[in-house]
N, C-alpha and C positions, 0 to 999 in steps of 0.2 A: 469346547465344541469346534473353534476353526481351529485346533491344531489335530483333530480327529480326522477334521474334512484335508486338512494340510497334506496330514501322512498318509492318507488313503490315496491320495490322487499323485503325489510325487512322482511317481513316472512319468503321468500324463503333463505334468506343468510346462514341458518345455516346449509343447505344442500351441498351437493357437489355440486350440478346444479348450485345453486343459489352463490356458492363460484366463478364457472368457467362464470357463464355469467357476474355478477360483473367484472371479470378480463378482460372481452370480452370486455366489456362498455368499462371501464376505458382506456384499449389500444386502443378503438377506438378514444375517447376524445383525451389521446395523441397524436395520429397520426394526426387526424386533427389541436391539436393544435400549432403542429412542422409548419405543411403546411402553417397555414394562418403567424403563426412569422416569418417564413421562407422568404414566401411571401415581409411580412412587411421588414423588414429588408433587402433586397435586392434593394428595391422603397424607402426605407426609408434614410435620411442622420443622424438617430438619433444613436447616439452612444451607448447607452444601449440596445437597437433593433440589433445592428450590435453585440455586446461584447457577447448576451443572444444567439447569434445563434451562434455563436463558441462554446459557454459551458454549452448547455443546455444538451449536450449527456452523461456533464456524472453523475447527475440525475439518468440521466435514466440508466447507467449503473447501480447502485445502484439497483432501480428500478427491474431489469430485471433479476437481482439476487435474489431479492425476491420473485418474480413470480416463478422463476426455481420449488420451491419447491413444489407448487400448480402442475406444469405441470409435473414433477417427479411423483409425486402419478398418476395419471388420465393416465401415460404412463404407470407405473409399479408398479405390488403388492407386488413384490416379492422385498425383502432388502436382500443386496450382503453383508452385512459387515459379516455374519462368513466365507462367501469363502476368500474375500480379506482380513481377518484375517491371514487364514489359507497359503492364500500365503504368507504373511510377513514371518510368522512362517518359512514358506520352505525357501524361497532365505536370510531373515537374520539368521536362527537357532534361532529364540524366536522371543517378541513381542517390535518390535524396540522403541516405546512409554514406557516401562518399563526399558528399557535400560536406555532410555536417561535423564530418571527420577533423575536416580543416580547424573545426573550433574545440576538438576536445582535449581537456588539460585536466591533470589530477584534482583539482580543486573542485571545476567544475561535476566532475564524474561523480565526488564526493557527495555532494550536494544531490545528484541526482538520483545516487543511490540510497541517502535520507529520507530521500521526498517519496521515491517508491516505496521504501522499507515502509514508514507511516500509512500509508495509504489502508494496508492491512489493519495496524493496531488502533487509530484512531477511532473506530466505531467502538470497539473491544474499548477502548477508555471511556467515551462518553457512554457507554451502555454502564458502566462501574459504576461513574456519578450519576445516572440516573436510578442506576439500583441503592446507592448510599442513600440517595433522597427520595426513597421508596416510590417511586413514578414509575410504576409497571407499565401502566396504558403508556407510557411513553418510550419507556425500554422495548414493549412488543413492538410499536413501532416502527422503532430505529432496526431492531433484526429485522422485520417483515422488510423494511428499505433496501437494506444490505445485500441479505438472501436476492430482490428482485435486481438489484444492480452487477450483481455477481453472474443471475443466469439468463437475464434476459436483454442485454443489451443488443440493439443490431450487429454491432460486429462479433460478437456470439452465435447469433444466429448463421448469420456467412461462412464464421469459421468451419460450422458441421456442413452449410451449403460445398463451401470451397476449401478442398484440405490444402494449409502452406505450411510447410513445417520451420523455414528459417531462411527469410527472405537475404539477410548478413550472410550466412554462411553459403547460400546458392550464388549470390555476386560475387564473393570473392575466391571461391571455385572456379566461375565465368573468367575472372578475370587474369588464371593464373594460367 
């Protein structure tokens, strides 16, 4: 069905329309194909039907993070990163990204690119062991947690208030 809606519309995609009803399609596909797994897996006794509706959400967080960007524009023309520049500027005295500069070494980067990477998989692990040691009520849980920290943190909220696209990359533009 979305390579129907795909070929039908191929002229139109490289328009903004034709970007945002693509995006329309696709989450409609999604949504219904939550509903009927959803469905299945609750009638069903199939264990990979049962495991795919505990961990299908976070996909789709992924997902939904890539979407932002498409729905970022089509909200707002206007790009915040010289104002929220310009605050760093005030509340640190300079540009806290040039500061931090002075400290960064492969090791450390290493490191912090671990520490990000996990950030992702860890719910996805404890959700495992909790589904190995059959504790649903506590697997929903932990996704209900995740899903809520995923979409509703304040600086989530701001970000659809205040579009910044790449505060690093507007500085050192600035600065060249």
């Amino acid at each position: 069905m979305l390579l129907y809606i795909f070929n039908c519309f191929k002229s139109n995609l490289s328009s903004e329309n034709g970007k945002l009803f693509l995006l329309i399609a696709v989450n409609i596909i999604l949504i219904i194909a939550v509903f009927f797994l959803a469905n299945k897996a609750e009638k069903s006794n199939n264990v990979f039907l049962k495991s795919f509706h505990f961990y299908y959400v976070f996909p789709l967080i992924f997902l939904s993070f890539k979407q932002v960007y498409i729905l970022l524009r089509s909200i707002h023309s206007h790009d915040y990163d010289p104002l929220l520049i310009e605050l760093d500027r005030f509340i640190f005295g300079g540009d806290p990204t040039v500061f931090l500069y002075q400290f960064a070494n492969p090791i450390l980067t290493e490191i912090a690119q671990i520490a990000y990477g996990t950030f992702f998989f860890l719910p996805i692990i404890l959700g495992i062991e909790f589904q190995r040691k059959n504790k649903t009520t506590e697997l929903s849980y932990i996704i209900f947690i995740v899903v809520f920290g995923f979409f509703f943190p304040m600086p989530a909220i701001f970000y659809f208030l205040l579009l910044a696209q790449d505060f690093l990359c507007t500085i050192l533009i600035q600065q060249i």
